[in-house]
C-alpha positions in Angstrom: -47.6 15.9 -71.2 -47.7 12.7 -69.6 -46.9 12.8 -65.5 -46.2 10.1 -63.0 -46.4 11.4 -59.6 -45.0 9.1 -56.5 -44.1 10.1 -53.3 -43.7 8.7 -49.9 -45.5 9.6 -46.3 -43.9 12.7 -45.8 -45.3 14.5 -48.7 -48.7 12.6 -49.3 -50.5 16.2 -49.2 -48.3 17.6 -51.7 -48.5 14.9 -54.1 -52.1 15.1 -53.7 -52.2 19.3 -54.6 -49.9 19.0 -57.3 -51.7 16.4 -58.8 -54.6 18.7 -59.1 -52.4 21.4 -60.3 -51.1 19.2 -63.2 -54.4 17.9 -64.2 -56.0 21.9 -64.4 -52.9 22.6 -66.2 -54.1 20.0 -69.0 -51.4 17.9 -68.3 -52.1 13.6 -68.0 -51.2 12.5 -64.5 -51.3 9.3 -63.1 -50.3 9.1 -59.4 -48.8 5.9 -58.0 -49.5 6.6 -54.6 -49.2 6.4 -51.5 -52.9 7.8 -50.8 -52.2 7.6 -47.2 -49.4 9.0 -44.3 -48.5 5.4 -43.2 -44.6 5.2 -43.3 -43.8 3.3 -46.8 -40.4 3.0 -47.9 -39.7 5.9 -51.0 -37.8 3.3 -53.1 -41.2 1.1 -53.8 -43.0 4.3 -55.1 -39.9 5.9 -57.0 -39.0 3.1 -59.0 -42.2 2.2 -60.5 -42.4 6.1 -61.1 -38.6 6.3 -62.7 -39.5 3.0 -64.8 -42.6 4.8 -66.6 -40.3 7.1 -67.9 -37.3 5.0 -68.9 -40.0 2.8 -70.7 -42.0 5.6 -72.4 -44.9 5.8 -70.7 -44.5 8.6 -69.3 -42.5 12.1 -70.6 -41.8 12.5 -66.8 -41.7 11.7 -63.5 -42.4 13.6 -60.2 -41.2 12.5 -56.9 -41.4 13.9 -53.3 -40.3 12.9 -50.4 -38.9 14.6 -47.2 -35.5 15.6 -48.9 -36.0 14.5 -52.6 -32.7 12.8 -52.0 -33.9 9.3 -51.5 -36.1 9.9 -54.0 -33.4 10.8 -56.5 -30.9 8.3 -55.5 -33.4 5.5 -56.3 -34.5 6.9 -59.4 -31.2 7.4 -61.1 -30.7 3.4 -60.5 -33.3 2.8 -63.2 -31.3 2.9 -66.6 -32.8 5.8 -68.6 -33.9 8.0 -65.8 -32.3 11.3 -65.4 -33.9 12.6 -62.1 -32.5 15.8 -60.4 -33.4 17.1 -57.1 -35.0 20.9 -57.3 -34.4 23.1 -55.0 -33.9 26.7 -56.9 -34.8 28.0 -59.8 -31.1 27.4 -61.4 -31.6 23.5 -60.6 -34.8 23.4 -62.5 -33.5 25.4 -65.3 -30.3 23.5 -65.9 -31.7 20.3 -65.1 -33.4 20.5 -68.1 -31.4 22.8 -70.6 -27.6 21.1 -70.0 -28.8 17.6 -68.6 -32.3 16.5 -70.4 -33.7 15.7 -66.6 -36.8 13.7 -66.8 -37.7 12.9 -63.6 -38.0 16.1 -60.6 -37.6 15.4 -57.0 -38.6 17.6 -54.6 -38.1 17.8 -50.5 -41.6 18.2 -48.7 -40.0 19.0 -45.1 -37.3 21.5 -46.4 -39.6 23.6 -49.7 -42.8 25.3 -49.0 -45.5 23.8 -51.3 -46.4 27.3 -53.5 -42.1 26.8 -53.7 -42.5 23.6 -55.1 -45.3 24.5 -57.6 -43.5 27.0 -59.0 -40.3 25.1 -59.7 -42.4 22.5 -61.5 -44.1 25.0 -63.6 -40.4 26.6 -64.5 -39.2 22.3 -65.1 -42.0 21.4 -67.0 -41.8 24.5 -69.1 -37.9 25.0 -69.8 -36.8 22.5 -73.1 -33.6 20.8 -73.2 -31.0 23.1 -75.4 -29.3 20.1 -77.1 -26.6 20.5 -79.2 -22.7 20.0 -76.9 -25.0 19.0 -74.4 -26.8 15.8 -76.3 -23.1 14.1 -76.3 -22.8 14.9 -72.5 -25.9 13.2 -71.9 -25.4 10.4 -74.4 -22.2 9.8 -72.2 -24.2 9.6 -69.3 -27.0 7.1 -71.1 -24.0 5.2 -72.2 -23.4 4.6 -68.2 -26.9 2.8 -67.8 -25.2 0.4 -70.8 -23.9 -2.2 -68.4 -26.8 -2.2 -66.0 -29.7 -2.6 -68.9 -27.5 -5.7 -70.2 -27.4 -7.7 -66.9 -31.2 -6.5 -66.1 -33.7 -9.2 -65.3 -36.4 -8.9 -68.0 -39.2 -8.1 -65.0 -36.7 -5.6 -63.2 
């Protein structure tokens, strides 16, 4: 599977270990930083990260920050990204199963890192069920409508 991984300073050291997780576990990663604990601001690293997957570059994002909130917020403003913040193992199950989630935000200050792994594992692994629930997400694609009309080309 192809994996972008962003973050922001307050989880540069988790990015970092699940990067090398992903990559042993044969996925393709490509991390778009920051590589350093300077204070950045999360949108300029989720958006990028968000846009990979919208676009098709990626299958799906992974995003930390020290909620996962601002993280999420500024993902689900790119039209095609479906991000959900994991925090248990119901909210990485159903993110997937009932809402096709392709982007999985996680809080470095509030969820241990083995926490964090293991929710990603279970997210990564758990397909989307489809059937009632592909209209219910259509409906939600068919929000991002509107926005992907009055995009710039560059945005």
């Amino acid at each position: 599977m192809r994996i972008v991984l962003a973050a922001d300073h307050a989880a540069v050291g988790e990015k970092a270990a699940l990067y090398e997780d992903l990559k042993a576990a044969g996925h393709e990663v490509t991390d778009l930083g920051p590589f350093d604990a300077e204070s950045v601001d999360y949108p300029d690293y989720a958006a990028p990260a968000a846009r990979a997957v919208a676009a098709g570059e990626a299958d799906r994002a992974v995003l930390l920050c020290g909620t996962g909130i601002g993280q999420c917020m500024t993902a689900n403003k790119i039209p095609g990204a479906r991000a959900a913040v994991l925090w248990n193992d119901a909210s990485a199950e159903m993110s997937r199963r009932h809402n096709d989630a392709n982007v999985a935000c996680f809080g470095a200050r509030l969820q241990p890192m083995a926490e964090i792994s293991r929710l990603l594992r279970l997210w990564l692994a758990t397909p989307f069920d489809g059937g009632r629930h592909e209209r219910r997400v259509g409906k939600m694609n068919a929000l991002d409508a509107p926005r992907r009309a009055d995009a710039a080309p560059d945005a």
